[in-house]
FIKENU-103093 format. One record per atom (N, C-alpha, C): atom name; x, y, z; residue in three letters; residue number from 1. Coordinates in steps of 0.1 Angstrom, whole numbers, plus 5000, padded with zeros to 4 digits. Example, Ala and Ser with C-alpha at 12.3 -4.5 7.8 and 13.67 -1.06 7.14 Angstrom:
2
@atom = N, c1 = 5132, c2 = 4943, c3 = 5078, rest = ALA, nr = 1
@atom = CA, c1 = 5123, c2 = 4955, c3 = 5078, rest = ALA, nr = 1
@atom = C, c1 = 5132, c2 = 4967, c3 = 5078, rest = ALA, nr = 1
@atom = N, c1 = 5128, c2 = 4978, c3 = 5071, rest = SER, nr = 2
@atom = CA, c1 = 5137, c2 = 4989, c3 = 5071, rest = SER, nr = 2
@atom = C, c1 = 5129, c2 = 5000, c3 = 5079, rest = SER, nr = 2
This chain:
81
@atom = N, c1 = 3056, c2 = 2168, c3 = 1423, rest = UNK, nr = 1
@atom = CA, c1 = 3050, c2 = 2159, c3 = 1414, rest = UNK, nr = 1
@atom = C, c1 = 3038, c2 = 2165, c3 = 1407, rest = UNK, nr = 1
@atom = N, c1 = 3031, c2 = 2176, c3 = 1412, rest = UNK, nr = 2
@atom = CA, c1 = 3022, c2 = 2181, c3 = 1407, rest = UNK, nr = 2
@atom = C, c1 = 3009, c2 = 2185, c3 = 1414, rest = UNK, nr = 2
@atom = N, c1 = 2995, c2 = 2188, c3 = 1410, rest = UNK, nr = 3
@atom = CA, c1 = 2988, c2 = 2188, c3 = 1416, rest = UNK, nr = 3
@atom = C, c1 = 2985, c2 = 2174, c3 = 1425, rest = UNK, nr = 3
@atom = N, c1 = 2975, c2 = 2178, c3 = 1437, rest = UNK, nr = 4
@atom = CA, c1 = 2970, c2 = 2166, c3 = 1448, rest = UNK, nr = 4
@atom = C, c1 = 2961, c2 = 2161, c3 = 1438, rest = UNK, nr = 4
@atom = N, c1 = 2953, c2 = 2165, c3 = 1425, rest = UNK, nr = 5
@atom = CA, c1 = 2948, c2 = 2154, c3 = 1415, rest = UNK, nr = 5
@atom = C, c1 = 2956, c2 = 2147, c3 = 1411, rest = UNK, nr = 5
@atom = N, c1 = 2968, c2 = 2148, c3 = 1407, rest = UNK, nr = 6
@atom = CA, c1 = 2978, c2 = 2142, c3 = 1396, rest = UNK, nr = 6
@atom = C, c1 = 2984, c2 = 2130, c3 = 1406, rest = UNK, nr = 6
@atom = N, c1 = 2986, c2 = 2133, c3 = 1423, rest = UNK, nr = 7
@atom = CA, c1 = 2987, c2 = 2123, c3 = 1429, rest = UNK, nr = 7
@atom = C, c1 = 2981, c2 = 2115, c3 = 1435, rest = UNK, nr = 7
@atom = N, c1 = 2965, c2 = 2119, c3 = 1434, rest = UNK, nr = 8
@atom = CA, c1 = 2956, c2 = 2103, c3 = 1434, rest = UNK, nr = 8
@atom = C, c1 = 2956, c2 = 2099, c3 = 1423, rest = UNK, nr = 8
@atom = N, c1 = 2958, c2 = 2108, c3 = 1414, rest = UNK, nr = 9
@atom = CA, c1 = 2958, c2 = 2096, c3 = 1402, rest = UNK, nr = 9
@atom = C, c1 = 2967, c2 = 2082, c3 = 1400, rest = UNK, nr = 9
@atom = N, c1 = 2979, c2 = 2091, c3 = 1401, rest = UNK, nr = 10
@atom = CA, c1 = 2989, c2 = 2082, c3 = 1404, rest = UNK, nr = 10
@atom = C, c1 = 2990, c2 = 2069, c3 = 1413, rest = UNK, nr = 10
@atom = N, c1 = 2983, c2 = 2075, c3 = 1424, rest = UNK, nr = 11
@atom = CA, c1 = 2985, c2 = 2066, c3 = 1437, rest = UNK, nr = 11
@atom = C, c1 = 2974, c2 = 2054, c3 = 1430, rest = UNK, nr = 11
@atom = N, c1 = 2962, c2 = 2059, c3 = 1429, rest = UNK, nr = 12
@atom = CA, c1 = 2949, c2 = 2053, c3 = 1422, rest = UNK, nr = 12
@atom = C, c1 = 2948, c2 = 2037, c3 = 1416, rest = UNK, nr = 12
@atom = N, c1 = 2958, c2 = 2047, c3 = 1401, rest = UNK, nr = 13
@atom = CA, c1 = 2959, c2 = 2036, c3 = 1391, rest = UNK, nr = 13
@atom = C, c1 = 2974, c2 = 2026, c3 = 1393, rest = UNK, nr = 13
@atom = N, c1 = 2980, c2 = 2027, c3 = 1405, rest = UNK, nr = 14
@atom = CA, c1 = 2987, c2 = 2012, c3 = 1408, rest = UNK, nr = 14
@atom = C, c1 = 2982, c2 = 2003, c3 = 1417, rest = UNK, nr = 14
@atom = N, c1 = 2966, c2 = 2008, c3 = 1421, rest = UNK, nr = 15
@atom = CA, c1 = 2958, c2 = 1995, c3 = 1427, rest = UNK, nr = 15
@atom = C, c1 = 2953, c2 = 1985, c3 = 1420, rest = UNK, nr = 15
@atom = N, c1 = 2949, c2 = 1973, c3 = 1428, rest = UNK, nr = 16
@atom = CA, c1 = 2944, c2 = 1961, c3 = 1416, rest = UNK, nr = 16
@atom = C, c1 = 2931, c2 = 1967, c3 = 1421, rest = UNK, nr = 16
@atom = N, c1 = 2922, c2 = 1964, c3 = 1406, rest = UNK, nr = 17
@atom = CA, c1 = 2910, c2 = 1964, c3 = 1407, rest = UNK, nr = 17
@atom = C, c1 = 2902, c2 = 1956, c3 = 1423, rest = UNK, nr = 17
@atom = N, c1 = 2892, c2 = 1959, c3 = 1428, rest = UNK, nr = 18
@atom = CA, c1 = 2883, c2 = 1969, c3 = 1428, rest = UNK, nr = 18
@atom = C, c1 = 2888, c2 = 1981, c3 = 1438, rest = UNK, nr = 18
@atom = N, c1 = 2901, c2 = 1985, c3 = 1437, rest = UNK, nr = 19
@atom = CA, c1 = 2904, c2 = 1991, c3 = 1449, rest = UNK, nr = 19
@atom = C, c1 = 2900, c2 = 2009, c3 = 1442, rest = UNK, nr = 19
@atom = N, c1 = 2904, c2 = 2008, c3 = 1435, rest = UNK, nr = 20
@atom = CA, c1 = 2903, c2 = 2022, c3 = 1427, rest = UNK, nr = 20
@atom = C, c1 = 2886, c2 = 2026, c3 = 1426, rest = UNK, nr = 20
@atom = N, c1 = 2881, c2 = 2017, c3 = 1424, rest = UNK, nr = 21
@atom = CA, c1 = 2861, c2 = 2017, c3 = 1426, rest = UNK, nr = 21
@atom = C, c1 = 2858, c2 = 2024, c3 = 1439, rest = UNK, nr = 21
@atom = N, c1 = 2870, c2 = 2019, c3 = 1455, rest = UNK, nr = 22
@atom = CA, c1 = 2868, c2 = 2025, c3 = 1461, rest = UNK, nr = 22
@atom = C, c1 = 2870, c2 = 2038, c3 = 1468, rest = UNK, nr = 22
@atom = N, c1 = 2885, c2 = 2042, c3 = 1460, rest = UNK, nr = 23
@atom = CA, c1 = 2888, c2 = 2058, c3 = 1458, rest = UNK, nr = 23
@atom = C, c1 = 2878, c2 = 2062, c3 = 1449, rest = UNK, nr = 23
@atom = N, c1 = 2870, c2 = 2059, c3 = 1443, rest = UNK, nr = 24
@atom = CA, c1 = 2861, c2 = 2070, c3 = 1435, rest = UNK, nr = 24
@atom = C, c1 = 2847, c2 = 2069, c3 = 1446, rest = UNK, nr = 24
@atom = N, c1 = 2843, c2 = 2061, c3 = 1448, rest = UNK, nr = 25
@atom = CA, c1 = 2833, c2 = 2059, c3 = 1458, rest = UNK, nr = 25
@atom = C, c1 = 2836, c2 = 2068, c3 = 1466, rest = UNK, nr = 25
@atom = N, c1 = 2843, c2 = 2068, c3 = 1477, rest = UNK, nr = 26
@atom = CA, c1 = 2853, c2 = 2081, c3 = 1482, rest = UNK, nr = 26
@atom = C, c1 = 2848, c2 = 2090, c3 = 1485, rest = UNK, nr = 26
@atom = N, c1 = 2855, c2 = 2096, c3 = 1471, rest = UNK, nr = 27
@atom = CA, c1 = 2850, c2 = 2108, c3 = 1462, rest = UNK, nr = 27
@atom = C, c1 = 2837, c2 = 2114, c3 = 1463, rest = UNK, nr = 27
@atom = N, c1 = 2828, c2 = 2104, c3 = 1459, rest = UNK, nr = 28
@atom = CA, c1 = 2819, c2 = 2109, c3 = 1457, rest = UNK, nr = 28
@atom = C, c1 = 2808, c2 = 2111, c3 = 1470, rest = UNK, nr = 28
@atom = N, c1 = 2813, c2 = 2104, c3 = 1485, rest = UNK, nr = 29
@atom = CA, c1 = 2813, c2 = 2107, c3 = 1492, rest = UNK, nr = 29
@atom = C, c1 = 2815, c2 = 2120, c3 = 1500, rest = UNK, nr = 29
@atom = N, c1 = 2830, c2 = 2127, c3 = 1496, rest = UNK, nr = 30
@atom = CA, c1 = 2833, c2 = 2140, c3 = 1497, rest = UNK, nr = 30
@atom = C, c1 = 2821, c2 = 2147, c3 = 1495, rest = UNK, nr = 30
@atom = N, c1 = 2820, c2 = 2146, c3 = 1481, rest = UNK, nr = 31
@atom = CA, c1 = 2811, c2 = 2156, c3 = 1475, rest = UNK, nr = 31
@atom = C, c1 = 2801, c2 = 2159, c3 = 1478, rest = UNK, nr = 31
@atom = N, c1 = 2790, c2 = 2151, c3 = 1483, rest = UNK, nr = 32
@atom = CA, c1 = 2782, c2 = 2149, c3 = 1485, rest = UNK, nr = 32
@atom = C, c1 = 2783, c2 = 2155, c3 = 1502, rest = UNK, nr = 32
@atom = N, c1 = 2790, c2 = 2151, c3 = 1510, rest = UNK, nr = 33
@atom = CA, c1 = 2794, c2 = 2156, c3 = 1527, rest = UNK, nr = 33
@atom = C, c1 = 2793, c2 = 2172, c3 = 1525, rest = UNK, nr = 33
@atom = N, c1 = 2802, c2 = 2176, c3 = 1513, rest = UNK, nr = 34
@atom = CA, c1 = 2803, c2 = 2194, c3 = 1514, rest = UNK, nr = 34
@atom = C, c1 = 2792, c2 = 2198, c3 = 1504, rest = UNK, nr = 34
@atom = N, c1 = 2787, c2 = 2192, c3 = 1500, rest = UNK, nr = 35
@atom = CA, c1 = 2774, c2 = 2200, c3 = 1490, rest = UNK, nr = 35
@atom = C, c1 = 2777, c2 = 2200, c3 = 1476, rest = UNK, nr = 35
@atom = N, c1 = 2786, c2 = 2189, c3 = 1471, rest = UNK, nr = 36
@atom = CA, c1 = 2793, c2 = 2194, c3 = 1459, rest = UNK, nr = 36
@atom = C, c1 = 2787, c2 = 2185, c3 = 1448, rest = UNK, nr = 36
@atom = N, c1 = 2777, c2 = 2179, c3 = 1458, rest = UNK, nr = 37
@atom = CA, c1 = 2769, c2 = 2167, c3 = 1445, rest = UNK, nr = 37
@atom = C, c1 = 2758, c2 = 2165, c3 = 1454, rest = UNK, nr = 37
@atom = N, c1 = 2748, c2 = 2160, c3 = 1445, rest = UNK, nr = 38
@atom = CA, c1 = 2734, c2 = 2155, c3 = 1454, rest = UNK, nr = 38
@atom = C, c1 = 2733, c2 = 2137, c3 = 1448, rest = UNK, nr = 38
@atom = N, c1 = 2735, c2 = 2134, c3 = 1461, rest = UNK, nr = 39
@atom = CA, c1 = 2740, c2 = 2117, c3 = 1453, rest = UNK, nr = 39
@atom = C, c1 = 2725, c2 = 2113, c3 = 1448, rest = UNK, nr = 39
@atom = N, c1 = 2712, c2 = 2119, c3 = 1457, rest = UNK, nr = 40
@atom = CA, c1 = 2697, c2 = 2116, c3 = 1457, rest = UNK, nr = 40
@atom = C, c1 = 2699, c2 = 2116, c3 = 1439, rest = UNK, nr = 40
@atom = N, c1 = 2700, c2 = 2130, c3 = 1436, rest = UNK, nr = 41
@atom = CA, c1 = 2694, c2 = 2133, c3 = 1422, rest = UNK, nr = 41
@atom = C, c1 = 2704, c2 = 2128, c3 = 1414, rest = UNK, nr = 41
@atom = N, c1 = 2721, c2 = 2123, c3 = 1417, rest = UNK, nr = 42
@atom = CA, c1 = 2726, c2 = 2116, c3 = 1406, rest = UNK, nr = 42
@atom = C, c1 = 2722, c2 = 2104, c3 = 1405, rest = UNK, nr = 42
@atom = N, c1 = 2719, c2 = 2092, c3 = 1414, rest = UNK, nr = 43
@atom = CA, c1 = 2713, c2 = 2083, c3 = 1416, rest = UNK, nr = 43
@atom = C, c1 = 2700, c2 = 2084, c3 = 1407, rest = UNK, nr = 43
@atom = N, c1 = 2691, c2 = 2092, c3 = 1411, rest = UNK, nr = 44
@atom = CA, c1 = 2682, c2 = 2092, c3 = 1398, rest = UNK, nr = 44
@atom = C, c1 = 2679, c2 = 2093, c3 = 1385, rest = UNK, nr = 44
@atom = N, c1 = 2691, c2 = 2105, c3 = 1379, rest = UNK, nr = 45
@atom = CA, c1 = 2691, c2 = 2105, c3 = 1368, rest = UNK, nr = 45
@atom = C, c1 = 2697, c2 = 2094, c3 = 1365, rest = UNK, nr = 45
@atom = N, c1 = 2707, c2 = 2083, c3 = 1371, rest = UNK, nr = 46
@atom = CA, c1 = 2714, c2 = 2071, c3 = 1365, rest = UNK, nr = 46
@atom = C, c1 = 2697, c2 = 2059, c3 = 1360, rest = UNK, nr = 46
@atom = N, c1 = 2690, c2 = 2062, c3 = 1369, rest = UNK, nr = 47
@atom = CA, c1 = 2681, c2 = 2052, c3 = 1369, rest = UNK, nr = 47
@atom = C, c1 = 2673, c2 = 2054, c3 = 1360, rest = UNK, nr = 47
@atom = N, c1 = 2673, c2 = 2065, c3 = 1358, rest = UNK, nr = 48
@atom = CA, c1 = 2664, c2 = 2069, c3 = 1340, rest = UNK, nr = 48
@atom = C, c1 = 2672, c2 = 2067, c3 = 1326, rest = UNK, nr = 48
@atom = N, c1 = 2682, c2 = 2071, c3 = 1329, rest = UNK, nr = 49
@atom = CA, c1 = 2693, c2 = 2069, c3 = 1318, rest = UNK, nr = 49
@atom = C, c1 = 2692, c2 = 2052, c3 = 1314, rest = UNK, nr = 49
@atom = N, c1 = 2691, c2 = 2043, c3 = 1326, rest = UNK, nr = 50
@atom = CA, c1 = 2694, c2 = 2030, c3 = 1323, rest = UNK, nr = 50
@atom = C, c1 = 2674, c2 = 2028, c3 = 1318, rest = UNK, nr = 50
@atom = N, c1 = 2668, c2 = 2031, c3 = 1326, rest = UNK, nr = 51
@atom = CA, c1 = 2654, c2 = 2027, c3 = 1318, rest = UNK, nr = 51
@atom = C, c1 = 2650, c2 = 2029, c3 = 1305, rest = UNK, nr = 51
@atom = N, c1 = 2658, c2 = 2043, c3 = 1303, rest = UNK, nr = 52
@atom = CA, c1 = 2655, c2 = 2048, c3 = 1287, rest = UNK, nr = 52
@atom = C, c1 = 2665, c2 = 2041, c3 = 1280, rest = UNK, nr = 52
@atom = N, c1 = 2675, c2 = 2038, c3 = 1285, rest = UNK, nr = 53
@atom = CA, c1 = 2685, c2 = 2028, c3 = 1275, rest = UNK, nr = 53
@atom = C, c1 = 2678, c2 = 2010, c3 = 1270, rest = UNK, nr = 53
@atom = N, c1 = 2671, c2 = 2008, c3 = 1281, rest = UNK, nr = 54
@atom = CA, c1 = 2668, c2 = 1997, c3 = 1282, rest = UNK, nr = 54
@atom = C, c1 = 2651, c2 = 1993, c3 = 1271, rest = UNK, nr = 54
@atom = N, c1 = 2649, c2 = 2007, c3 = 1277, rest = UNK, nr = 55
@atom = CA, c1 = 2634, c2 = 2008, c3 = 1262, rest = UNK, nr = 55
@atom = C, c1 = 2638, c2 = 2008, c3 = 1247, rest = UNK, nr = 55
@atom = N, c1 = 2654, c2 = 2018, c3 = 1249, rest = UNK, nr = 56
@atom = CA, c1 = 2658, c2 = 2019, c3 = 1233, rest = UNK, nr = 56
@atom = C, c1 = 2660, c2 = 2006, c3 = 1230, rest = UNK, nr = 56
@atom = N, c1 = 2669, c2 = 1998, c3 = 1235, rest = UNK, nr = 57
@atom = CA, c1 = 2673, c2 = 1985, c3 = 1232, rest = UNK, nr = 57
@atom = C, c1 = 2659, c2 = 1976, c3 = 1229, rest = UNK, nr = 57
@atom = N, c1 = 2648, c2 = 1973, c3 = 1238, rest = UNK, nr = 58
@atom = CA, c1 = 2634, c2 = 1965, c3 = 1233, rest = UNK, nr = 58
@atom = C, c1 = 2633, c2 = 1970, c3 = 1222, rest = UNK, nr = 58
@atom = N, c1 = 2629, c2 = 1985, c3 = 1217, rest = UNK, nr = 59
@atom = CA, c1 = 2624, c2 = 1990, c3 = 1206, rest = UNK, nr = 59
@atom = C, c1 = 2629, c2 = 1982, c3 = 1195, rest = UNK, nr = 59
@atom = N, c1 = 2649, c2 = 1985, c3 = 1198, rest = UNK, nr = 60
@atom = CA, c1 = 2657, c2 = 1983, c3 = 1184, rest = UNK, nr = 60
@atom = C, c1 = 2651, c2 = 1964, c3 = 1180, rest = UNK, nr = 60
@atom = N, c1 = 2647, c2 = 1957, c3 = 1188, rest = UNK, nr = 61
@atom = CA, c1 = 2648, c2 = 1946, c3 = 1192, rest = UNK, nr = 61
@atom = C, c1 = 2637, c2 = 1940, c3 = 1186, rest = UNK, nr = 61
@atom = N, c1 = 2624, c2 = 1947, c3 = 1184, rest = UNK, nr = 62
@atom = CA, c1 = 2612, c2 = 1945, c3 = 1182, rest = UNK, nr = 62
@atom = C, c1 = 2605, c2 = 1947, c3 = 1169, rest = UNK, nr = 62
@atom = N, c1 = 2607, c2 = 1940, c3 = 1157, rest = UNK, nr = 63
@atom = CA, c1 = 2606, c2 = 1947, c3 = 1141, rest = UNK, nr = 63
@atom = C, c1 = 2594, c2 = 1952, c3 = 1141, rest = UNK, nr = 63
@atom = N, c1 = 2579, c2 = 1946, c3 = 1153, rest = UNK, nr = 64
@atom = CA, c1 = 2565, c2 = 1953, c3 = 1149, rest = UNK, nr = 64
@atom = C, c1 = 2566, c2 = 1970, c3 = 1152, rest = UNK, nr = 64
@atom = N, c1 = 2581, c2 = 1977, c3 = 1162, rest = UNK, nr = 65
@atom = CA, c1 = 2578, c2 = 1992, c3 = 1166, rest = UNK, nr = 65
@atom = C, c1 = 2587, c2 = 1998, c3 = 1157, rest = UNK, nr = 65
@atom = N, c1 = 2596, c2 = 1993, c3 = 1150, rest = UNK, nr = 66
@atom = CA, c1 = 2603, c2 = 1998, c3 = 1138, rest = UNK, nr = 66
@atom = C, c1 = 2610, c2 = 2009, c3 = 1142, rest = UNK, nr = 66
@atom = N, c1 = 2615, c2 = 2007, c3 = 1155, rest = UNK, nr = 67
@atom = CA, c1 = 2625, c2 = 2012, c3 = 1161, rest = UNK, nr = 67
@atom = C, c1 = 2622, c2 = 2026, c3 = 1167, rest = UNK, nr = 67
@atom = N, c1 = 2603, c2 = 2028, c3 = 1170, rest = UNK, nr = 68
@atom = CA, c1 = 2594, c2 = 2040, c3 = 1182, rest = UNK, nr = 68
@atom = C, c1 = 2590, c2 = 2036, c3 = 1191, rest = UNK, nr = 68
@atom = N, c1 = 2589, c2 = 2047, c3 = 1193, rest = UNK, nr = 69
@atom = CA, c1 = 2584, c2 = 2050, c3 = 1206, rest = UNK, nr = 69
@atom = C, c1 = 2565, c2 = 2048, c3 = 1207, rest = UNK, nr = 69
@atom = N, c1 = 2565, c2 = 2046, c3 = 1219, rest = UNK, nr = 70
@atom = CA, c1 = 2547, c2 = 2045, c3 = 1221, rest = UNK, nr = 70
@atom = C, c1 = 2540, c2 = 2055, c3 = 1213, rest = UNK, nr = 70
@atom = N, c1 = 2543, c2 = 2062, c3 = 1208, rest = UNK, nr = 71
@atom = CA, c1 = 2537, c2 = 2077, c3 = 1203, rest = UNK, nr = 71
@atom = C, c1 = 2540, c2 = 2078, c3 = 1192, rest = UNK, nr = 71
@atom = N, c1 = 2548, c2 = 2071, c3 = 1181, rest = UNK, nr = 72
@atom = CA, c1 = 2548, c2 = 2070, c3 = 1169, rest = UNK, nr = 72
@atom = C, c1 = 2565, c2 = 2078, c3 = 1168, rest = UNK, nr = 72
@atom = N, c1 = 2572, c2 = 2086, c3 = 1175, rest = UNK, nr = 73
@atom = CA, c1 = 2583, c2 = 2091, c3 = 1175, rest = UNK, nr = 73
@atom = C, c1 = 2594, c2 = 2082, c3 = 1175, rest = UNK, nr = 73
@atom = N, c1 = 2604, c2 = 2085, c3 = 1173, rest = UNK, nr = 74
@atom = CA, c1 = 2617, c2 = 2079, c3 = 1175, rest = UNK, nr = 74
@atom = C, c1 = 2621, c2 = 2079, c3 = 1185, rest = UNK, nr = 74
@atom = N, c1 = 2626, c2 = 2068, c3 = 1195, rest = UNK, nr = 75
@atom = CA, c1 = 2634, c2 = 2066, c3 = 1211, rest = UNK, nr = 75
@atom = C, c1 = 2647, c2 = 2074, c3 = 1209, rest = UNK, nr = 75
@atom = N, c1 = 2646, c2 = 2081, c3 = 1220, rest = UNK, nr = 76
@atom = CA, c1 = 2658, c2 = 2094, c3 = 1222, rest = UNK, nr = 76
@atom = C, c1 = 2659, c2 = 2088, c3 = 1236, rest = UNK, nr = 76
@atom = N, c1 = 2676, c2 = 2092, c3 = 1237, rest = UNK, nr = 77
@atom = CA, c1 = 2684, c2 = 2081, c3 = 1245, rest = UNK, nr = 77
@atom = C, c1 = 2682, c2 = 2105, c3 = 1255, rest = UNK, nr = 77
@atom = N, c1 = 2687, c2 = 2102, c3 = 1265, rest = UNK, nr = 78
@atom = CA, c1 = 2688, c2 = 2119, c3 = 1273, rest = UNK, nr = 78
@atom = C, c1 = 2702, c2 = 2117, c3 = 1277, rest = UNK, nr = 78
@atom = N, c1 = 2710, c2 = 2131, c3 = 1270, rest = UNK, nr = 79
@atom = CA, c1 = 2726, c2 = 2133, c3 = 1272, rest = UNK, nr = 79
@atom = C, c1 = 2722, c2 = 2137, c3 = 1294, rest = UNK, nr = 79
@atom = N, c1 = 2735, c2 = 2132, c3 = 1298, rest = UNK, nr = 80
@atom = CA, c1 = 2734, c2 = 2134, c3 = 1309, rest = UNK, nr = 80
@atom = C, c1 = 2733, c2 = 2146, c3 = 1316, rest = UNK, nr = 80
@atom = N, c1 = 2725, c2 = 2156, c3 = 1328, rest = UNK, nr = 81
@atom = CA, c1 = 2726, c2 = 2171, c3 = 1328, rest = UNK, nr = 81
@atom = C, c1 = 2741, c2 = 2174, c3 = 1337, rest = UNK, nr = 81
């Protein structure tokens, strides 16, 4: 059938929702057990990602900041590393 990705996939997406949440959860458990993720620092960067998303959104939201930043700049969203 193919690679062992191709058959979680498969296996995966014939669960009803939230089951598949919990093969990726999983996952990311693996990763994290053999050194293949640091859940500490992805967890963090998620939590900046959503604050800086959540500033852009006030800004766009607010006609007195005309869509800046504290510093007279433009709100820049950070591509993920």
């Amino acid at each position: 059938m193919g690679t062992t990705a191709d058959r979680i996939f498969a296996q995966a997406s014939r669960l009803p929702e939230p089951l598949p949440r919990e093969v990726l959860d999983f996952i990311g458990y693996l990763e994290a057990r053999h050194g293949l993720r640091d859940l500490l620092i992805e967890d963090l960067k998620a939590s900046i990602l959503d604050i800086l998303g959540d500033l852009d959104h006030r800004a766009s939201r607010n006609p007195q900041s005309g869509g800046q930043g504290p510093h007279g700049g433009p709100w820049r969203t950070m591509e993920p590393i």
